[in-house]
C-alpha positions in Angstrom: -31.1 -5.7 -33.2 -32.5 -6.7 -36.1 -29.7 -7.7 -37.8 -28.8 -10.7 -35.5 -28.4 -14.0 -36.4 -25.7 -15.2 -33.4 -25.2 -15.3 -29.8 -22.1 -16.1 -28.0 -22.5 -16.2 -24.2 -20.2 -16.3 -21.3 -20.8 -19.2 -18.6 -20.3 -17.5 -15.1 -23.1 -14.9 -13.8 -24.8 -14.9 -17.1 -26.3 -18.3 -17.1 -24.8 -19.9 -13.9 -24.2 -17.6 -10.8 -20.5 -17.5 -9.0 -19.8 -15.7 -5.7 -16.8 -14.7 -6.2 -17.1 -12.9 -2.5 -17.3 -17.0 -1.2 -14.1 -17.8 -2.8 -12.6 -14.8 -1.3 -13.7 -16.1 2.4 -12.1 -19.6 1.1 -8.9 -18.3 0.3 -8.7 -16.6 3.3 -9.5 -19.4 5.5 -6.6 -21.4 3.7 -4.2 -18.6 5.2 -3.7 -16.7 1.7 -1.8 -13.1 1.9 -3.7 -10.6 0.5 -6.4 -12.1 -1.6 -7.6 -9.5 -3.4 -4.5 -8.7 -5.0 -4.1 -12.6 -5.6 -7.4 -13.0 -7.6 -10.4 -11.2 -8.1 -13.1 -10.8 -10.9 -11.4 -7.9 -12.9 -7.7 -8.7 -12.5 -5.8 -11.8 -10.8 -2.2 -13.7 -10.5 -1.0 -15.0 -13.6 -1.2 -18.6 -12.0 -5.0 -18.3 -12.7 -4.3 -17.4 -16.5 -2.6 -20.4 -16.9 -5.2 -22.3 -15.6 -8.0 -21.3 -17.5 -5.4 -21.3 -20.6 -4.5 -25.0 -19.7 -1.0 -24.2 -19.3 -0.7 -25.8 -16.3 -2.3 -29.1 -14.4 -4.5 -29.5 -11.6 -1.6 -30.9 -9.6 0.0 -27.7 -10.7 -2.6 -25.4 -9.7 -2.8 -27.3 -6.2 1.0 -26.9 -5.6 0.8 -23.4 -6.3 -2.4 -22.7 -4.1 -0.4 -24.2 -1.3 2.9 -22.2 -2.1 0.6 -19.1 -1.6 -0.8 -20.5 1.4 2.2 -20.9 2.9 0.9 -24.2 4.2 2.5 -27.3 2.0 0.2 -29.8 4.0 -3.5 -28.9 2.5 -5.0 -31.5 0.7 -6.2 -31.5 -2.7 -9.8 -31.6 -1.4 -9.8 -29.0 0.7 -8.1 -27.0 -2.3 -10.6 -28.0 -4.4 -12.9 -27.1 -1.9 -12.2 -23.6 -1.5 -11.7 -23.2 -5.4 -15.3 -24.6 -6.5 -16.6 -22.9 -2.9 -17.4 -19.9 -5.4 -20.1 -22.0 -7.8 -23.6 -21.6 -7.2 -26.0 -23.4 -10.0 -27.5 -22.8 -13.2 -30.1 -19.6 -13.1 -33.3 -20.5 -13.0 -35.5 -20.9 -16.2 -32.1 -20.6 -18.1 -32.2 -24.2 -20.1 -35.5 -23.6 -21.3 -34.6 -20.2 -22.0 -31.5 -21.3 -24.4 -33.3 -24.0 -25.9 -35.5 -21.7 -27.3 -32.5 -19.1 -28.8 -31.3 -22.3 -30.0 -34.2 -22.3 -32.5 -34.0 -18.9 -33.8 -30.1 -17.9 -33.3 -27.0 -20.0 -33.9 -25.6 -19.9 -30.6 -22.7 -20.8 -29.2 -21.2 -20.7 -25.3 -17.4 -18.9 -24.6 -16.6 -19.9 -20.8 -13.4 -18.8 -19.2 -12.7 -22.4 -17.5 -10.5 -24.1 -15.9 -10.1 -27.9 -15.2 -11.4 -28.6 -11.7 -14.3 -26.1 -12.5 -15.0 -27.8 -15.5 -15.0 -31.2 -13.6 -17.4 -29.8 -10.6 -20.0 -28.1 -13.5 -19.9 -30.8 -15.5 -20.9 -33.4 -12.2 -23.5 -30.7 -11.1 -24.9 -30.9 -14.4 -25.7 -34.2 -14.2 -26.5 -35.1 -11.0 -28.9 -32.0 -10.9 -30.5 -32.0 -14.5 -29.6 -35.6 -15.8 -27.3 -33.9 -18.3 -23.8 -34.9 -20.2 -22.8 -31.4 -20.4 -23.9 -28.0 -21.8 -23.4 -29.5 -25.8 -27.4 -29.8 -26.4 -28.0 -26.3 -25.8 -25.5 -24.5 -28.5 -24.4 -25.3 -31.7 -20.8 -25.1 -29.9 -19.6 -25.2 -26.2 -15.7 -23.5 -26.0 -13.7 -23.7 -22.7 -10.8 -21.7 -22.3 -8.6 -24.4 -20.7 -9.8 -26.9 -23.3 -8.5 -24.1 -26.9 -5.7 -22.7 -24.5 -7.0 -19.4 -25.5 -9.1 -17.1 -22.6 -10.7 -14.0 -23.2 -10.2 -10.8 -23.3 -7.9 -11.9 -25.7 -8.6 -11.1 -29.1 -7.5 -14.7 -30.6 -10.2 -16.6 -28.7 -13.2 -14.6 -29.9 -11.2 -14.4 -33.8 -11.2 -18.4 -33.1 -14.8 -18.5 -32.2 -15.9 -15.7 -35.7 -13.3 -17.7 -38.0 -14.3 -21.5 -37.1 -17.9 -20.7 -38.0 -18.0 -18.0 -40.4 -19.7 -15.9 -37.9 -20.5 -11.7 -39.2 -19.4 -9.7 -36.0 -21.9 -7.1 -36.8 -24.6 -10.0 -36.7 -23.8 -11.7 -33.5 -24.4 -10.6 -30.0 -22.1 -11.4 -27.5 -23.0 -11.0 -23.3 -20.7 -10.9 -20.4 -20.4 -10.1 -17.5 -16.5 -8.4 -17.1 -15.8 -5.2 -18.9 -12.7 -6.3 -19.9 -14.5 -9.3 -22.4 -16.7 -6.1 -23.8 -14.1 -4.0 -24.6 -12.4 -6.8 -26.7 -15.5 -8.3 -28.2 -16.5 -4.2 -29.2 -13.0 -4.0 -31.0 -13.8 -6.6 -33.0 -17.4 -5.2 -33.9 -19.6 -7.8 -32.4 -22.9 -6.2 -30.5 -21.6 -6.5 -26.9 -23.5 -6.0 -24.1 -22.4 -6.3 -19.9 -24.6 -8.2 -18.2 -24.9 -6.2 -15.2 -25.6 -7.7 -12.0 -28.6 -6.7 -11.0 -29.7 -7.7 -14.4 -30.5 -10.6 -16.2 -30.2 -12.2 -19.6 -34.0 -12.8 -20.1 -34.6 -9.2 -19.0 -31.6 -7.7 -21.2 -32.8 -10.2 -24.5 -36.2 -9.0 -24.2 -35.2 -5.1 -24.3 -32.8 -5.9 -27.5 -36.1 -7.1 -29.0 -34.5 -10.9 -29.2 -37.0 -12.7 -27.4 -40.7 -12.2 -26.4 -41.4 -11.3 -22.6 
């Protein structure tokens, strides 16, 4: 690992845990039809697609979840409820930890996102750390909803290489879904899963990146 000079990291269960086990139980709760067919962390309905793609609105998103409920009176809190229901916090240690990449890599973060995520993270962030967002830790934040791009597709990690002259061969990239790895592999960047019983101190330190 010698070699690298970049870092591109996903958001969710790499530095800021999700259940997505809690959001199953939410769903459920708002009378939704076989949920795991509906959305889950490997595949899901297109209407999640276009949300983290920015396709479609919050309003959108809301009418839809209560399509799928079969219940046209929930209210766009208890929607947004059950939607966020599946975000935890920031890991610990995990600011300090990418301040200090920030010094030695360029780094950058590449979050599959969506707009009433974006809006619960962005209030946690602040309320809990004093913080306007994640901009101070990377050289670049990316949200899917915000480029209209979401991964695996190719075009959002040739965006990401191509808007700042990023190697592939030189940059690490670490996720948690397989699917992401494949892509970012195809495209030669050093991709590694973030498993979940690991973590990305522990899986830094055995690349040689940082110092345990």
């Amino acid at each position: 690992m010698q070699n690298t000079e970049n870092i591109i990291l996903d958001y969710g269960n790499v530095l800021f845990d999700i259940d997505f086990s809690r959001l199953r139980q939410s769903f459920i709760d708002l009378g939704i039809a076989e949920v795991d067919q509906f959305y889950g962390h490997r595949a899901q309905h297109a209407l999640f697609d276009a949300f983290d793609k920015g396709l479609i609105t919050a309003v959108q998103f809301r009418n839809e979840i209560r399509k799928a409920a079969g219940n046209p009176a929930l209210t766009d809190d208890a929607i947004d409820t059950a939607w966020n229901s599946l975000l935890i916090g920031v890991r610990s240690g995990h600011h300090e930890l990418l301040h200090q990449l920030k010094t030695n890599y360029r780094t950058f973060l590449l979050s599959n996102n969506n707009e009433i995520h974006y809006d619960w993270i962005m209030a946690y962030l602040n309320h809990e750390f004093g913080l306007n967002g994640n901009a101070g830790f990377f050289e670049k934040d990316y949200y899917s909803h915000l480029l209209r791009m979401r991964k695996p597709d190719r075009e959002i990690f040739e965006f990401v290489l191509n808007t700042h002259s990023l190697h592939p061969e030189r940059t690490l990239f670490v996720d948690d879904s397989p699917q992401h790895i494949e892509t970012a592999k195809l495209l030669g960047l050093q991709a590694h899963l973030l498993e979940p019983d690991d973590s990305l101190p522990s899986l830094l330190g055995r690349l040689g990146l940082i110092k345990q």
